[in-house]
C-alpha positions in Angstrom: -17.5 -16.7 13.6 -14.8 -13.7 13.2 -12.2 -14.8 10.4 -10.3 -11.4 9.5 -9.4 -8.6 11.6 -11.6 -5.3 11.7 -8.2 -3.3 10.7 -9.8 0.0 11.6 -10.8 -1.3 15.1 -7.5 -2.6 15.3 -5.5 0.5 14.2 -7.9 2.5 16.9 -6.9 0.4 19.7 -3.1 2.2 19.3 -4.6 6.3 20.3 -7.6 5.7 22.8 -7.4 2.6 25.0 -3.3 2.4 26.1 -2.1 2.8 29.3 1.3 0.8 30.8 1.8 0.5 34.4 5.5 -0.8 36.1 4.5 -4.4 37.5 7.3 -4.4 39.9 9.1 -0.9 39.6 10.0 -1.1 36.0 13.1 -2.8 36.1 15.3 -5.7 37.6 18.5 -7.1 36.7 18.4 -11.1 36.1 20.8 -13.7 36.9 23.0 -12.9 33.8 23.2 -9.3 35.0 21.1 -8.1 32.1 18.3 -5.6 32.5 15.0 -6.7 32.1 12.0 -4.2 32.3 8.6 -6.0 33.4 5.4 -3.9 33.0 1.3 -4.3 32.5 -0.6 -2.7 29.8 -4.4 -2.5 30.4 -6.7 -2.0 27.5 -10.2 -3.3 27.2 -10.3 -4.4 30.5 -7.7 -7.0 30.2 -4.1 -6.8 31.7 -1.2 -7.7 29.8 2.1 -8.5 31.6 5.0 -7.8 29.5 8.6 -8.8 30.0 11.7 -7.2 28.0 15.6 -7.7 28.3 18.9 -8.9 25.6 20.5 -6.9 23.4 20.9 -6.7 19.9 18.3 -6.3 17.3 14.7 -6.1 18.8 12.8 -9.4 18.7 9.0 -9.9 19.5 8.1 -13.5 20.8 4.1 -14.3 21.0 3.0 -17.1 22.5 0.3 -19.0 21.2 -3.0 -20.9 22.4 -2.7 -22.9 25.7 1.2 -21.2 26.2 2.3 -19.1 28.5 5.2 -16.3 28.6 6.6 -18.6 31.3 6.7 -21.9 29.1 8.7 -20.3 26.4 11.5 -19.2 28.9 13.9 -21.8 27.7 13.5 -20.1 23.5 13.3 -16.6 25.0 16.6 -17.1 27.4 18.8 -18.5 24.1 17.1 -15.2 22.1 18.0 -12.7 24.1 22.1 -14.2 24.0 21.5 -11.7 20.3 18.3 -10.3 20.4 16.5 -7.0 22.9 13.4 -9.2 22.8 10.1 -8.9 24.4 7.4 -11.3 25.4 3.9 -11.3 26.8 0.9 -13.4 27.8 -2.5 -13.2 25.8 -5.3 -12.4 27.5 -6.5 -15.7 29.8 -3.1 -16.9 29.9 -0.4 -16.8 32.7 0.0 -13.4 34.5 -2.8 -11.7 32.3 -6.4 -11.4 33.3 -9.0 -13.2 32.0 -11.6 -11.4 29.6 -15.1 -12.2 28.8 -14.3 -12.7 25.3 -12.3 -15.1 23.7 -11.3 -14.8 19.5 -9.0 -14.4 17.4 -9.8 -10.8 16.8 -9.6 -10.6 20.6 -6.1 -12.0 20.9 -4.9 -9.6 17.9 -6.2 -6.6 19.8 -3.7 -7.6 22.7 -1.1 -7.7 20.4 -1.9 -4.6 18.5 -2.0 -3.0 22.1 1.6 -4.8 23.1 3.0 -3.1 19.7 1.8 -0.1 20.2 3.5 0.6 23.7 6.9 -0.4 22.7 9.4 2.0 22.1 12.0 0.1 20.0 15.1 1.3 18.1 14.2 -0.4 14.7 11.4 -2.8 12.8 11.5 -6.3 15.1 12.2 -10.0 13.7 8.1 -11.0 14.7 8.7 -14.8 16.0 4.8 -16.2 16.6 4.3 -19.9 17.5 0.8 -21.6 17.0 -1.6 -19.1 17.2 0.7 -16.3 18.0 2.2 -16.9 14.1 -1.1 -16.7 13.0 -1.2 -13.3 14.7 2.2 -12.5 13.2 0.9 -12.9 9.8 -2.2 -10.4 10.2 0.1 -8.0 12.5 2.3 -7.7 9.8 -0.7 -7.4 7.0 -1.8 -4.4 9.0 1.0 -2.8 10.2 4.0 -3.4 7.5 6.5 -0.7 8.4 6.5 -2.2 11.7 7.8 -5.4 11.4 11.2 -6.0 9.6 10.7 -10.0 9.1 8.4 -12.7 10.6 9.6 -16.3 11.7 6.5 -18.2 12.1 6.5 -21.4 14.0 4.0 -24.3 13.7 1.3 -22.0 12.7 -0.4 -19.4 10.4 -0.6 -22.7 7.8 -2.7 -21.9 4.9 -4.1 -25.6 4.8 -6.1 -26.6 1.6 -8.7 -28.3 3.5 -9.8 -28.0 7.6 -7.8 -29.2 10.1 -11.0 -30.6 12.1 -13.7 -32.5 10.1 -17.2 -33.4 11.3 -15.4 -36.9 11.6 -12.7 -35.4 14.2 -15.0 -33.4 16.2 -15.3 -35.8 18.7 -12.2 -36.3 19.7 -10.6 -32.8 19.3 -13.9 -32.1 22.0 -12.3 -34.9 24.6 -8.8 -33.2 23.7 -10.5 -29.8 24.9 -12.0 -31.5 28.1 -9.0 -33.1 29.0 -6.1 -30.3 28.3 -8.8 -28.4 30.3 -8.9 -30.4 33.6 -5.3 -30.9 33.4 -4.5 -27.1 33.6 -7.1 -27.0 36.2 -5.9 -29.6 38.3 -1.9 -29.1 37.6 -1.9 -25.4 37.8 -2.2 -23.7 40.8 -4.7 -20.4 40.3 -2.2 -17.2 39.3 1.1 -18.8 38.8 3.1 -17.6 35.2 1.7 -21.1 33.8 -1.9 -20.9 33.8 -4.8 -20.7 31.3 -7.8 -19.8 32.2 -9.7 -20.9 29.2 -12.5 -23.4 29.1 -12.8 -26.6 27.7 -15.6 -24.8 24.9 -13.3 -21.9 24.8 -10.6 -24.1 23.5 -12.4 -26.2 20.8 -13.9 -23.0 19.6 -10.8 -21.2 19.2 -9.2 -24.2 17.4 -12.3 -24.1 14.7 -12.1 -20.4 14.5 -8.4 -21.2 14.0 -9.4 -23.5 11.2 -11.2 -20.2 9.4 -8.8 -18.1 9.9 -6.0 -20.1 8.1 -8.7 -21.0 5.3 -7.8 -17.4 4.3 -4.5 -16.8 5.0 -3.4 -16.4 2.0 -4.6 -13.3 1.2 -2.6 -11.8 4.7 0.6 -13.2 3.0 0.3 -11.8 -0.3 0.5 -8.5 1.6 3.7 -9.2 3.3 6.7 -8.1 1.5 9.3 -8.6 4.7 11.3 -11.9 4.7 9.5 -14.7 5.7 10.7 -18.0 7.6 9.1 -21.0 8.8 9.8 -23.8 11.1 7.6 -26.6 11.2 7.1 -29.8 13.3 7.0 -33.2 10.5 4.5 -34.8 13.0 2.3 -32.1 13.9 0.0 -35.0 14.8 2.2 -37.3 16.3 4.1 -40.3 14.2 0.9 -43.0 14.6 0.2 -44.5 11.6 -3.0 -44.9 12.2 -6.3 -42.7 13.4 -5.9 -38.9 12.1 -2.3 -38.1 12.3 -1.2 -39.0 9.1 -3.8 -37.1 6.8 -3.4 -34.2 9.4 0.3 -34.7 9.0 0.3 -34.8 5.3 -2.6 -32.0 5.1 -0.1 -30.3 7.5 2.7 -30.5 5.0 0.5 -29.9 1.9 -0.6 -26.5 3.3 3.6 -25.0 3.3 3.5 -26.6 0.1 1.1 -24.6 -1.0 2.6 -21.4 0.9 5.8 -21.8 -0.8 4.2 -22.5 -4.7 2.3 -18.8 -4.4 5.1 -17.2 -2.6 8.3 -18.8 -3.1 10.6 -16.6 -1.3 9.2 -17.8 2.2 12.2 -20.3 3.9 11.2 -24.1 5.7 12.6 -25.7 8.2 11.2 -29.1 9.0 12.0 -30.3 12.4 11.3 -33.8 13.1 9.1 -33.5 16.1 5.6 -33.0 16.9 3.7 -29.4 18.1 5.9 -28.5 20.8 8.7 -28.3 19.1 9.2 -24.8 20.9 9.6 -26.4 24.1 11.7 -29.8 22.9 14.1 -27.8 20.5 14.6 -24.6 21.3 18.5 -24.5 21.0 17.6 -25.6 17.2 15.0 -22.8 16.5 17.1 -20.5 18.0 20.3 -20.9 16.3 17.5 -20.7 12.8 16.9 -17.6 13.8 20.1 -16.2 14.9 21.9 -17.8 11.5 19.4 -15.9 9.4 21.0 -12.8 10.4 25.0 -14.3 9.8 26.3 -14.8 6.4 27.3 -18.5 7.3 23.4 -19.3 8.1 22.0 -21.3 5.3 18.1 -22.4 5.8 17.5 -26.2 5.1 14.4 -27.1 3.0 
């Protein structure tokens, strides 16, 4: 099971296996008149749509496991009101194609290969959700002159303990089955919303997940850029009973332990559960837009 990324496989993925192709003839202009620029990258043997369009300071959004470019458009439309910002789908997700392999150093290769096409004025604000902050975190590792700061959503949590025990393998497995046959069954083949992953692609990712954050840590005390997070309180859910409220409180005890080693990273606690990106986006988009206005003050 992959925990870190290869960085020379990584870093080799920017000279040799690049290409971008226009999706739909490079650009269009969208229903607030703005330009947006759509195009495919193909490396590996996956295709990555990519979608760019705002103004202001350039802004990368990734999406992260079981999300879609096209189920973040509410975040991404507020963004780009201050922001040139750019978005994509990982591989098996939405628009892109699906790959024979599934990791986490497979995602980070799309991203590296995003990156690395982008032509952008300045360093990007990196915004990751989920897994895409997880992605953020090692991006940024890797690659420090370009990214300017990271806002990491619901993710790249340096928990103390894993997320999944033997005791909730059973259940995160029928959570796996069922998000599985839902996407199946409620999304059509090759709309902007799909995810081709299985239900064993799923649980494995979220355990590789589990590893990955186990050594986060040492990704962070790389990082020098500013760092903000915005978490959900009820990552879980608010039951009082079953597993949400040690995950919720193992949850909270990992930015705990983020913020005692590094103690310059922001929180913002949200009182919501995981998709917090789709239920308050006005409220994570105003966090990020008042980090960059004197009058902004982050809430703890």
């Amino acid at each position: 099971m992959t925990t870190q990324s290869d960085a020379t496989k990584v870093a080799g993925l920017r000279q040799r296996t690049i290409t971008a192709i226009p999706s739909d003839g490079g650009e269009r202009a969208d229903e607030d008149d703005r330009t947006m620029r759509h195009f495919t990258i193909h490396h590996h043997g996956v295709r990555i749509p990519v979608s760019r369009g705002g103004r202001g300071r350039p802004l990368v959004l990734c999406p992260g496991l079981n999300s879609t470019e096209a189920d973040l458009h509410k975040l991404t439309a507020l963004l780009r009101r201050d922001h040139d910002v750019v978005t994509f789908d990982l591989r098996g997700h939405g628009l892109a194609s699906a790959a024979d392999r599934y990791s986490f150093d497979a995602f980070l290769g799309d991203l590296v290969a995003v990156l690395a096409e982008l032509d952008l004025p300045t360093a990007p604000v990196f915004v990751g959700y989920s897994l895409g902050a997880d992605l953020a975190v090692h991006y940024a590792a890797e690659f420090p002159d370009a990214v300017a700061e990271l806002v990491l959503i619901d993710g790249a949590n340096p928990l103390p303990e894993p997320f999944i025990t033997e005791a909730d393998l059973a259940e995160f497995r029928a959570m796996a089955d069922d998000l599985a046959t839902r996407q199946e069954a409620e999304l059509a083949k090759g709309t902007a919303h799909q995810v081709l992953l299985t239900a064993q692609n799923i649980l494995d990712l979220n355990l590789e997940i589990d590893v990955v954050r186990s050594a986060i840590l040492d990704q962070y005390r790389r990082i020098d850029h500013p760092i903000r997070m915005i978490m959900s309180t009820s990552i879980a859910g608010d039951s009082t009973e079953g597993r949400a409220p040690r995950h919720n409180q193992l949850w909270r005890g990992g930015i705990e332990r983020l913020v005692r080693e590094r103690p310059h990273v922001l929180t913002h606690w949200l009182d919501t559960d995981h998709r917090l990106v789709f239920t308050h986006a006005p409220e994570i988009a105003e966090i990020i837009r008042s980090a960059h206005h004197p009058a902004g003050k982050p809430t703890c």
